[in-house]
N, CA, C and O atoms as a Tinker XYZ file with bonds, in Angstrom:
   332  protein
     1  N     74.384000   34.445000  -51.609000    73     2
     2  CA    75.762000   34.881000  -51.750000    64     1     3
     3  C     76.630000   33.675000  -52.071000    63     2     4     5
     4  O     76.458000   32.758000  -51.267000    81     3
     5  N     77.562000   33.417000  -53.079000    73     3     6
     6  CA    78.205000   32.815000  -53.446000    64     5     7
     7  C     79.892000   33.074000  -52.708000    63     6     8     9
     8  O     80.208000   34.248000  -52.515000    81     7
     9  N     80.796000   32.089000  -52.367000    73     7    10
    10  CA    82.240000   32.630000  -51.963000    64     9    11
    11  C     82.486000   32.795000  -53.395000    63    10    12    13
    12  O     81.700000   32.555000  -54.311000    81    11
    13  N     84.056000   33.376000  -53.486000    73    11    14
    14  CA    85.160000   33.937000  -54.553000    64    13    15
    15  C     86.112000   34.033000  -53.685000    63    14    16    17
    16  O     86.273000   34.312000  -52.497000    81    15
    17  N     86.803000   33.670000  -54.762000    73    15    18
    18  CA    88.686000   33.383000  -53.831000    64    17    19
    19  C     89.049000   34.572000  -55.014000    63    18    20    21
    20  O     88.623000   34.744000  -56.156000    81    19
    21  N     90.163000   35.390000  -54.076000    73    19    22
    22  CA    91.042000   35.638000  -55.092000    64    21    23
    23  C     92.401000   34.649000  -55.290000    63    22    24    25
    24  O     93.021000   34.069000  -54.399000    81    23
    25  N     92.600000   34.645000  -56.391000    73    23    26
    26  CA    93.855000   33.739000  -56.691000    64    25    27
    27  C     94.918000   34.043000  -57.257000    63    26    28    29
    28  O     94.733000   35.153000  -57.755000    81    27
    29  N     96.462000   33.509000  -57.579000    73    27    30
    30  CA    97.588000   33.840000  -58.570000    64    29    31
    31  C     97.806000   32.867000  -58.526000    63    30    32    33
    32  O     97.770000   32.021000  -57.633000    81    31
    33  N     98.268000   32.878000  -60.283000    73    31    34
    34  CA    99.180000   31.439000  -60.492000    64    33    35
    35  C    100.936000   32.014000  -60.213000    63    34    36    37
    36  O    101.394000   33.153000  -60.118000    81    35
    37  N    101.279000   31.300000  -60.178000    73    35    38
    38  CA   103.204000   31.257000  -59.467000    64    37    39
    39  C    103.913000   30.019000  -60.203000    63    38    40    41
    40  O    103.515000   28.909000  -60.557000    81    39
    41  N    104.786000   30.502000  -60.257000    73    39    42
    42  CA   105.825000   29.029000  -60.646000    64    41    43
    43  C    105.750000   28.514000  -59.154000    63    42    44    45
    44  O    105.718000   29.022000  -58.033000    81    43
    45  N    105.737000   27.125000  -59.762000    73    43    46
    46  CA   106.335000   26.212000  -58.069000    64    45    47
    47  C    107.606000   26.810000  -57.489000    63    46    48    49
    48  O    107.435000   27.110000  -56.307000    81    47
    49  N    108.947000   27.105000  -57.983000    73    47    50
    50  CA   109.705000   27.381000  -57.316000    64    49    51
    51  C    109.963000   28.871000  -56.577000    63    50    52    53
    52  O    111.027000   29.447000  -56.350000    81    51
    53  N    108.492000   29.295000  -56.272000    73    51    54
    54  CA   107.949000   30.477000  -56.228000    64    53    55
    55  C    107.732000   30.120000  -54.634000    63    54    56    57
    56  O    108.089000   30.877000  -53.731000    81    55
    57  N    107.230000   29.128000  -54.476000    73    55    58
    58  CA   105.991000   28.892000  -53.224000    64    57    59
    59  C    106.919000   28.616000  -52.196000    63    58    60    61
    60  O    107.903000   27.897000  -52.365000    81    59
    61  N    106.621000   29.183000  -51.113000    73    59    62
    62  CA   107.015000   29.013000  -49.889000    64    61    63
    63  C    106.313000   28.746000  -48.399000    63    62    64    65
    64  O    105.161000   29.083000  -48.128000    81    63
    65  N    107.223000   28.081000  -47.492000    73    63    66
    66  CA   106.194000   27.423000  -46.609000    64    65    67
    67  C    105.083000   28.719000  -46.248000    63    66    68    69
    68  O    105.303000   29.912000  -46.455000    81    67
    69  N    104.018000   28.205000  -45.737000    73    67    70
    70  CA   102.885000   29.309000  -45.227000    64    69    71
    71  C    101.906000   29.327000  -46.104000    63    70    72    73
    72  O    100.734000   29.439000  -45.745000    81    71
    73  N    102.322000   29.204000  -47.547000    73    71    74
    74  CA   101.259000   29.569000  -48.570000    64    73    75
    75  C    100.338000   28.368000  -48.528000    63    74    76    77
    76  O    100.605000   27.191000  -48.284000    81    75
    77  N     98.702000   29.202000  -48.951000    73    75    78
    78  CA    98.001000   28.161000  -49.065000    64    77    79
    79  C     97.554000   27.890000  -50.868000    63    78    80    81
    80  O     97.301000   28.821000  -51.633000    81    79
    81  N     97.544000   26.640000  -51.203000    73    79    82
    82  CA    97.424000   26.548000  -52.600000    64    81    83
    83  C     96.254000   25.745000  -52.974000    63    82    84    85
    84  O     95.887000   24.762000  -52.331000    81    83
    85  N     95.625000   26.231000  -54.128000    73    83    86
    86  CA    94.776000   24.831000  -54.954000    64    85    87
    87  C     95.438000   24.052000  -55.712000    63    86    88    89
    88  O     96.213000   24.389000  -56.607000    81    87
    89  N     95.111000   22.832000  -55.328000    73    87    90
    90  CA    95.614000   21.698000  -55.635000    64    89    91
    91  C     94.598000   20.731000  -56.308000    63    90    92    93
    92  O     93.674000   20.216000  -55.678000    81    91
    93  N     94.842000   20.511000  -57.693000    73    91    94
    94  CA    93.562000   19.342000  -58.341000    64    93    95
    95  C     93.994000   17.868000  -57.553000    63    94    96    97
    96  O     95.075000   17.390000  -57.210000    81    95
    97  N     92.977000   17.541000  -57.482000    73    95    98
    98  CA    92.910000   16.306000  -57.356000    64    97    99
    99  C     91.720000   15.520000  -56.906000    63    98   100   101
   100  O     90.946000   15.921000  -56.036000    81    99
   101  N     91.572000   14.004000  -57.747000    73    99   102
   102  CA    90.131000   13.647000  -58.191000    64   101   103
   103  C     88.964000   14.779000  -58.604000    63   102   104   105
   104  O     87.867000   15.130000  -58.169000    81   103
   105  N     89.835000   15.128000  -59.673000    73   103   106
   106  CA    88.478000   16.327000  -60.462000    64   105   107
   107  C     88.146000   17.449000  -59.905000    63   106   108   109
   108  O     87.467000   18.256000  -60.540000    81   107
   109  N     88.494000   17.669000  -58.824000    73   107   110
   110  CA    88.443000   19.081000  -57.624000    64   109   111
   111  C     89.751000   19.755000  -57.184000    63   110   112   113
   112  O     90.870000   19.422000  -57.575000    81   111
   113  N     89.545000   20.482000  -56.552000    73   111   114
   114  CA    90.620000   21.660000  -56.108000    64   113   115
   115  C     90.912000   20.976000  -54.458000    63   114   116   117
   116  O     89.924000   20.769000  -53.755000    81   115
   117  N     92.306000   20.654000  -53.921000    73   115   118
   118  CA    91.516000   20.547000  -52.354000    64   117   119
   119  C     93.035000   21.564000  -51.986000    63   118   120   121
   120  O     94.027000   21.765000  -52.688000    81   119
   121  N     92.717000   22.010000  -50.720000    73   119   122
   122  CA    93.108000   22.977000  -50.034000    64   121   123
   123  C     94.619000   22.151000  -49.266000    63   122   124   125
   124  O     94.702000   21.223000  -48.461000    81   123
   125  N     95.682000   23.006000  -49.968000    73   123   126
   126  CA    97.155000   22.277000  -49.666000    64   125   127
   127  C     98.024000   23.706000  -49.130000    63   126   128   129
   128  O     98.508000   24.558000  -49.875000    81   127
   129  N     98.073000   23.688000  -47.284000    73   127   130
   130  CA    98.854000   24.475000  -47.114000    64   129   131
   131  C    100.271000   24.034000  -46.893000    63   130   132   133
   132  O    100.477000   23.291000  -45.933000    81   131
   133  N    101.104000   24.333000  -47.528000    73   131   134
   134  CA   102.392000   24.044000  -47.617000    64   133   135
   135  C    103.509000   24.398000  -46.092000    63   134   136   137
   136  O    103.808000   25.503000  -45.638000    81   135
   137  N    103.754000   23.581000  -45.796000    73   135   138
   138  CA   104.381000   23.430000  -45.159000    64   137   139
   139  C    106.288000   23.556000  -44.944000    63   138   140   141
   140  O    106.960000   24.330000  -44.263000    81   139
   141  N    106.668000   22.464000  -45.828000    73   139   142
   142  CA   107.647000   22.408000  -46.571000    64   141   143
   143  C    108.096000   22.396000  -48.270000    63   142   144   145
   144  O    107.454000   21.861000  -49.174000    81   143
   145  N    109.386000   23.151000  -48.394000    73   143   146
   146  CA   109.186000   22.862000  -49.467000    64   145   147
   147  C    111.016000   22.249000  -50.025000    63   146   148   149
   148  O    111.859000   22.683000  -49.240000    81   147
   149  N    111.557000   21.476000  -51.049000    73   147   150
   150  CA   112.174000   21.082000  -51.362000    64   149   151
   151  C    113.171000   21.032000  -53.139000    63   150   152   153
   152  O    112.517000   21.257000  -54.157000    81   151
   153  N    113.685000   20.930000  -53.176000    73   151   154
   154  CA   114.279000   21.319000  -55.000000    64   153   155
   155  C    115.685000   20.435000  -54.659000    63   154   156   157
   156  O    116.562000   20.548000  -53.803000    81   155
   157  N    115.470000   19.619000  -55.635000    73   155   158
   158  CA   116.135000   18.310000  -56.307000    64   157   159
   159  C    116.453000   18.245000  -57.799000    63   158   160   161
   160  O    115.873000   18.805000  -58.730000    81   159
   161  N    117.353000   17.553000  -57.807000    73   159   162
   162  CA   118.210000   17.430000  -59.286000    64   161   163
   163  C    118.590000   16.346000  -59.624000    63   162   164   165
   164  O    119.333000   15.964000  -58.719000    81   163
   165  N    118.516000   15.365000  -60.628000    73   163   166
   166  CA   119.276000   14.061000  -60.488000    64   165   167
   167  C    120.051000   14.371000  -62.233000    63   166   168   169
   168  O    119.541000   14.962000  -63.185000    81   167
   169  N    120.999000   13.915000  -62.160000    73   167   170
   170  CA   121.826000   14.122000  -63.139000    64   169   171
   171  C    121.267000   13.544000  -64.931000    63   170   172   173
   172  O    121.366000   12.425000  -65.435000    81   171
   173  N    120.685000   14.848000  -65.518000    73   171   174
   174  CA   120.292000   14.800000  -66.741000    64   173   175
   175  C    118.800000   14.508000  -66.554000    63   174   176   177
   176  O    118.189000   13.795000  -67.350000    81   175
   177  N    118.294000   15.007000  -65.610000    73   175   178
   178  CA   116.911000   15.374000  -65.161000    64   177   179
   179  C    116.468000   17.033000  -65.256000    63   178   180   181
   180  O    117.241000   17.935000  -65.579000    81   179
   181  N    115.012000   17.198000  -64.887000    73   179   182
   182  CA   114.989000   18.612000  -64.623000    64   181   183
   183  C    114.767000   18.639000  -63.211000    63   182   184   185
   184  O    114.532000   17.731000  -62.413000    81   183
   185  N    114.856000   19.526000  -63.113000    73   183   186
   186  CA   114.840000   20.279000  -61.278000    64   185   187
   187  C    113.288000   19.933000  -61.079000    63   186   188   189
   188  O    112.508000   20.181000  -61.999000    81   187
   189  N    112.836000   19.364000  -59.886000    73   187   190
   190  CA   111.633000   18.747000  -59.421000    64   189   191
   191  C    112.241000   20.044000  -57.821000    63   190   192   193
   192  O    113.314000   20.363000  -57.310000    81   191
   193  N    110.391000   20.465000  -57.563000    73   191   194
   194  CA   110.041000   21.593000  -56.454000    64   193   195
   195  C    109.295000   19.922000  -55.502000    63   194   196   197
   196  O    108.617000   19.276000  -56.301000    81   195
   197  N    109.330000   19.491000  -54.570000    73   195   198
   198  CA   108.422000   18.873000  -53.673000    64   197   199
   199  C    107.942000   19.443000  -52.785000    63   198   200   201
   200  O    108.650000   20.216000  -52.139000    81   199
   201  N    106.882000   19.300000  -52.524000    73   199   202
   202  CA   105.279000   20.638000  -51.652000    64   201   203
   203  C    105.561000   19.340000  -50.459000    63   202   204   205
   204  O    105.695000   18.152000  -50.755000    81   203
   205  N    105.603000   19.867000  -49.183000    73   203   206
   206  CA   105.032000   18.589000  -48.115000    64   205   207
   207  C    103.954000   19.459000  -47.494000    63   206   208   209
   208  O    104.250000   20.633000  -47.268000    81   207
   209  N    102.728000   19.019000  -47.188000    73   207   210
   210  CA   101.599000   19.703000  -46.237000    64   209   211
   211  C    101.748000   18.877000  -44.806000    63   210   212   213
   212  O    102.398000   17.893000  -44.455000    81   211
   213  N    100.796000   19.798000  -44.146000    73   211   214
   214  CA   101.453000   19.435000  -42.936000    64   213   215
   215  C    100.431000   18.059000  -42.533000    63   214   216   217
   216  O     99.305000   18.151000  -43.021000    81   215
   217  N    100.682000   16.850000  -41.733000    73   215   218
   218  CA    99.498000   16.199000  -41.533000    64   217   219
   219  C     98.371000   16.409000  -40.895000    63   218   220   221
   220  O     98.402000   17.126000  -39.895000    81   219
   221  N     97.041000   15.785000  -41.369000    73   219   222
   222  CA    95.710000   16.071000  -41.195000    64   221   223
   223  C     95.146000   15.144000  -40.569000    63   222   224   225
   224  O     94.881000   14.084000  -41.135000    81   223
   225  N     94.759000   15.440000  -38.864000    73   223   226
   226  CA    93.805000   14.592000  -38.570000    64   225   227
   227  C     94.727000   13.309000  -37.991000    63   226   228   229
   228  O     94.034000   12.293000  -37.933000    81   227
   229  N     96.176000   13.087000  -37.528000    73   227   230
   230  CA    96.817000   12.301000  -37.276000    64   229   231
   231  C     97.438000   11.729000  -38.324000    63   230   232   233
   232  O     98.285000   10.864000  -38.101000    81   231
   233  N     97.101000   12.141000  -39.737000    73   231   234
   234  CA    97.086000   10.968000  -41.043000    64   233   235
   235  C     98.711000   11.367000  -41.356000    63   234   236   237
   236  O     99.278000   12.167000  -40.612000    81   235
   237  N     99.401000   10.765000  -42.483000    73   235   238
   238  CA   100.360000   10.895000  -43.142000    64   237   239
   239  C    100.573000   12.789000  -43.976000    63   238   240   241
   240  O     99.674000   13.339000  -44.612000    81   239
   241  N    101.684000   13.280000  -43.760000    73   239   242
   242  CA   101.449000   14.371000  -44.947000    64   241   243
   243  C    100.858000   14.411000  -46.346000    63   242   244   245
   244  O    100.339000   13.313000  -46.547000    81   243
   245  N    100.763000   14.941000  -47.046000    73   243   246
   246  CA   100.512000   15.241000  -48.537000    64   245   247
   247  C    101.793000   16.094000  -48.907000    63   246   248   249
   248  O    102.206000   17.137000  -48.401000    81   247
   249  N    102.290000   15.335000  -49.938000    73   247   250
   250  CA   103.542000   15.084000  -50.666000    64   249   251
   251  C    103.020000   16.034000  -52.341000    63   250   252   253
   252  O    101.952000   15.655000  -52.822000    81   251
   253  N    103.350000   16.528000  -52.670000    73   251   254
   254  CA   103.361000   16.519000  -54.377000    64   253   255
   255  C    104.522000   16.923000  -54.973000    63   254   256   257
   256  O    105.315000   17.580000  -54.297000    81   255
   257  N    104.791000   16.641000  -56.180000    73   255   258
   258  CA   105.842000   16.983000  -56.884000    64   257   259
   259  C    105.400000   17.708000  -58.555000    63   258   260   261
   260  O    104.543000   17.341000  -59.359000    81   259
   261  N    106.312000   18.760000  -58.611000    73   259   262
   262  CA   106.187000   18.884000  -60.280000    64   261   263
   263  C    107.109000   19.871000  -60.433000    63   262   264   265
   264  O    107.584000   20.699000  -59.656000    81   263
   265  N    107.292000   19.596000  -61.720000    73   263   266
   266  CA   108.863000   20.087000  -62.057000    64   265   267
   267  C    108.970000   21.262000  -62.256000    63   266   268   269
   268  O    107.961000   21.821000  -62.685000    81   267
   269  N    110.230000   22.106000  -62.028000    73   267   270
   270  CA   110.304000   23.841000  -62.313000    64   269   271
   271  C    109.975000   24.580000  -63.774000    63   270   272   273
   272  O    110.283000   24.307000  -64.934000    81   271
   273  N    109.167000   25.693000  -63.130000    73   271   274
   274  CA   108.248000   26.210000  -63.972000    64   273   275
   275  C    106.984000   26.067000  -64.365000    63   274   276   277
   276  O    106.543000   26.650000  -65.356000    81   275
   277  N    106.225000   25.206000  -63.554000    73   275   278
   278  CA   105.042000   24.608000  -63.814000    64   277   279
   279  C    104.323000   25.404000  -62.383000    63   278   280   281
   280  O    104.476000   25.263000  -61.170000    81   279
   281  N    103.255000   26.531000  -63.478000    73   279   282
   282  CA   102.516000   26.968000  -62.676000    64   281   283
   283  C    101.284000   26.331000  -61.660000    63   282   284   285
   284  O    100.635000   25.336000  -61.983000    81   283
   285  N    101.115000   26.942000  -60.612000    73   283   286
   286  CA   100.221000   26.186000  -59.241000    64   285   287
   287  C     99.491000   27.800000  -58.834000    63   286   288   289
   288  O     99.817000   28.980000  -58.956000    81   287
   289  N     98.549000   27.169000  -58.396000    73   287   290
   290  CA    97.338000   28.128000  -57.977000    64   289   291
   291  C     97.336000   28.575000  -56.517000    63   290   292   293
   292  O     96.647000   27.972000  -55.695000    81   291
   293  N     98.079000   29.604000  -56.185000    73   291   294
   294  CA    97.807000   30.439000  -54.825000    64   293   295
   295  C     96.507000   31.019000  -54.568000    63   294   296   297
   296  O     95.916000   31.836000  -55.274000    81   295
   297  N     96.065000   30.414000  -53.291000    73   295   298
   298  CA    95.040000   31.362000  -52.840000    64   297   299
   299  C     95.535000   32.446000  -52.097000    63   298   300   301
   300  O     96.456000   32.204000  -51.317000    81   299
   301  N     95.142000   33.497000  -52.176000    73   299   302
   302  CA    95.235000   34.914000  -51.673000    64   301   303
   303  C     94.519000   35.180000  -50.714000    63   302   304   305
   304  O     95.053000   35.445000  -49.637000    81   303
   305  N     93.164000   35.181000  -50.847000    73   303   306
   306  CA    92.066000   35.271000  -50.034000    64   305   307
   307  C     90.500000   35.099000  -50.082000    63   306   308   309
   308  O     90.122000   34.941000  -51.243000    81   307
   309  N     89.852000   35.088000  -49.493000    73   307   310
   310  CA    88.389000   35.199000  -49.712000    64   309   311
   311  C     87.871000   35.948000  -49.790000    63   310   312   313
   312  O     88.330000   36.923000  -49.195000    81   311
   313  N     86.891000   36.107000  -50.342000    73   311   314
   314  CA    85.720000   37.577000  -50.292000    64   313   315
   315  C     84.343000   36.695000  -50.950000    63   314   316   317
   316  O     84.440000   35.627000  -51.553000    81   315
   317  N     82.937000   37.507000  -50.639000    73   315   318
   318  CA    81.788000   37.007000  -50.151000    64   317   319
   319  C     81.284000   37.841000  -51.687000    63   318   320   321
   320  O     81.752000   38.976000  -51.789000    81   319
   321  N     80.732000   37.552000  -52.407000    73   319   322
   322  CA    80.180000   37.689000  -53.717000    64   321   323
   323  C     78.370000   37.953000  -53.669000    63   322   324   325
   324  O     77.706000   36.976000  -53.323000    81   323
   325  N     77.585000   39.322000  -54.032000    73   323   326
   326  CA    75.988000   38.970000  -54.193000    64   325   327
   327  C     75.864000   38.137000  -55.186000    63   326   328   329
   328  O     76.543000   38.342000  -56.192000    81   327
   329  N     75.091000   37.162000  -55.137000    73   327   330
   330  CA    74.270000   36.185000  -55.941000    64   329   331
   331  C     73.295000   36.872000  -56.639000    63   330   332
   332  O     72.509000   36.262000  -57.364000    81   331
């Protein structure tokens, strides 16, 4: 049996704390539940969404940024697949 996620893509300024998301990074997906979230403007910029996760293991949060309208990968849920 193989896992399967179900998934949706969302605009970032979509996502709200609770959600759990895939997140690339170093060539893989890693598991970013959002915690906080943030929307910023600097004059003759575009609107930037910032994701904070919550910290792991004592360590620092996980921070990301990317600008509005730039779709991100919600996980929904799991389900168990025959091989």
């Amino acid at each position: 049996m193989s896992t399967k996620y179900y998934l949706q893509k969302v605009p970032v300024e979509a996502v709200q704390p609770g959600f759990s998301l895939a997140i690339p990074h170093d060539g893989e997906y890693r598991l970013f539940r959002v915690d906080c979230t943030q929307m910023s403007q600097r004059h003759g910029r575009p609107v930037m969404i910032t994701l904070t996760s919550e910290p792991a293991d004592g360590d620092r949060p996980w921070v990301v940024e990317y600008e509005a309208g730039t779709p991100v990968v919600r996980l929904l849920g799991v389900y168990q697949a025959a091989s």
